[in-house]
C-alpha positions in Angstrom: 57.1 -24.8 8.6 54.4 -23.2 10.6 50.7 -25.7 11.4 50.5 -28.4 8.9 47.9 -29.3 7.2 47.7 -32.3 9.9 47.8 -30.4 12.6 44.9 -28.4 11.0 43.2 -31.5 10.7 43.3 -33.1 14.1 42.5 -29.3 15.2 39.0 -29.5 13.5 38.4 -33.3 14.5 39.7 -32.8 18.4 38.0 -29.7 19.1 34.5 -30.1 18.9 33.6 -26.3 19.3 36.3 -25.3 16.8 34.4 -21.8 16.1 32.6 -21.3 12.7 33.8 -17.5 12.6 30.9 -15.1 11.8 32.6 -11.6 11.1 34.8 -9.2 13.2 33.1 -8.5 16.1 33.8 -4.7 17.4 34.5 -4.3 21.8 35.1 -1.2 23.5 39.0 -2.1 23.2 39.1 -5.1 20.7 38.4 -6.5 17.8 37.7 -10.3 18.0 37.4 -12.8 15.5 37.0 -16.3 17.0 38.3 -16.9 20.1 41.9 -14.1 19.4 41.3 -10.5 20.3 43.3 -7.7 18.5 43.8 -4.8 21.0 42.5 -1.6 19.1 44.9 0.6 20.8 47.9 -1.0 21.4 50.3 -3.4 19.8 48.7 -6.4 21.6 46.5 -9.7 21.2 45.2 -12.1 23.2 44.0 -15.7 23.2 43.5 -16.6 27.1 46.8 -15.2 27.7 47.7 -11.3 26.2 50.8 -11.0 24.2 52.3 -8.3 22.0 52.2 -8.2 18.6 56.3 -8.7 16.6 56.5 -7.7 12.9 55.7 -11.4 12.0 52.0 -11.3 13.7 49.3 -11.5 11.1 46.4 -14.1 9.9 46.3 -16.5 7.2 43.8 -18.0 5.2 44.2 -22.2 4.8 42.6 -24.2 2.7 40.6 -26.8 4.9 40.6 -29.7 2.2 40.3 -33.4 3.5 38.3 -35.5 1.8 38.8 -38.4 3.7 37.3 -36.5 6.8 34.6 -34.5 4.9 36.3 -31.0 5.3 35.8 -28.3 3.0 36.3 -25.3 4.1 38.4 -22.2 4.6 40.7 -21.8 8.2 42.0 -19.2 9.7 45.9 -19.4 11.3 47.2 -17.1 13.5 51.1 -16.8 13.4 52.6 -15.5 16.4 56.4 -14.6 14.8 58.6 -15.6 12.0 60.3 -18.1 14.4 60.3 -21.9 13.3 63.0 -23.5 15.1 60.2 -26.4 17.2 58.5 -27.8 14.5 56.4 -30.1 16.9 55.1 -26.9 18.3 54.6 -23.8 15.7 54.3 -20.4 16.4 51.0 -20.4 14.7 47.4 -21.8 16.3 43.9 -22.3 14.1 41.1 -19.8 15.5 38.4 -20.7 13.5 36.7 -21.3 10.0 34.2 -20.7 7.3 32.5 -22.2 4.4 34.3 -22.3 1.2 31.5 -20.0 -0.6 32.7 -17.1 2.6 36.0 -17.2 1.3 36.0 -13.5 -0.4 34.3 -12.3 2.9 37.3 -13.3 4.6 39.5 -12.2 2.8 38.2 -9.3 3.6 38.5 -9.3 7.2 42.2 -10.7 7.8 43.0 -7.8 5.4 41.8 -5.3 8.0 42.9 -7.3 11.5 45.9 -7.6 9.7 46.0 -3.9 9.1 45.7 -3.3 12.6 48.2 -5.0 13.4 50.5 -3.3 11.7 49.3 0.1 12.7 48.9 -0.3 16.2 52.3 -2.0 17.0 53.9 0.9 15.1 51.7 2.8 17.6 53.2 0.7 20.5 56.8 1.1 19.2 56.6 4.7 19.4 55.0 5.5 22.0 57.9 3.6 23.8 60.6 4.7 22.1 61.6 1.3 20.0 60.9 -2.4 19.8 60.6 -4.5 22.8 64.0 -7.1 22.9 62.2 -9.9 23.4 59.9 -8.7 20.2 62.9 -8.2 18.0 64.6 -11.5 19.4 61.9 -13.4 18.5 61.9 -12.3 15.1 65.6 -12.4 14.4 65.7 -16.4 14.4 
């Protein structure tokens, strides 16, 4: 099921600094968008705690629509895995958002963290000599 549109919801309304993102930032070792850091050389991320990446990692652009709450705007979800088996707790958290009109501009740059990603657990994965067991349990659910 992955972070409901309620849970979305109750993110922007609880959270009081829930970050308006303003574009990739570049670190010596990371990229960062929001509060979640991409590792630029390894198949990691962090957000407080570091974790590595499985083949489900990757952002998502949500809709922010409620109306009844005065929320227009576009969020961006980061899922974790492909692992839904506690709905009550999803495997993907909000990081941040933009205004509606920004939405080409982010599209833009989840394309490219997602891209790393990709190419940097593949890096990770080979430089150890094939996935990690708890990576390729948590994908198999």
């Amino acid at each position: 099921m992955g972070l409901s549109d309620e849970m979305l919801k109750q993110a922007w309304k609880d959270w009081p600094d829930f970050p308006r993102l303003d574009g990739i930032h570049e670190l010596d070792h990371e990229y960062r968008l929001g509060l979640l850091y991409v590792h630029k050389h390894e198949g990691r991320y962090r957000f407080g705690y570091g974790f590595d990446t499985s083949e489900g990692s990757r952002f998502l652009k949500r809709r922010m629509l409620f109306p009844d709450s005065g929320i227009d705007a576009w969020g961006v979800v980061f899922r974790q895995f492909d692992r839904f088996d506690t709905p009550n707790d999803p495997p993907e958290f909000a990081i941040g958002w933009v205004p509606v009109e920004q939405g080409e501009e982010l599209d833009g740059w989840i394309e490219f963290l997602n891209e790393q990603l990709v190419v940097q657990r593949q890096r990770r994965i080979k430089a150890s000599g094939g996935p990690p067991a708890s990576a390729a349990r948590a994908d198999s659910y």
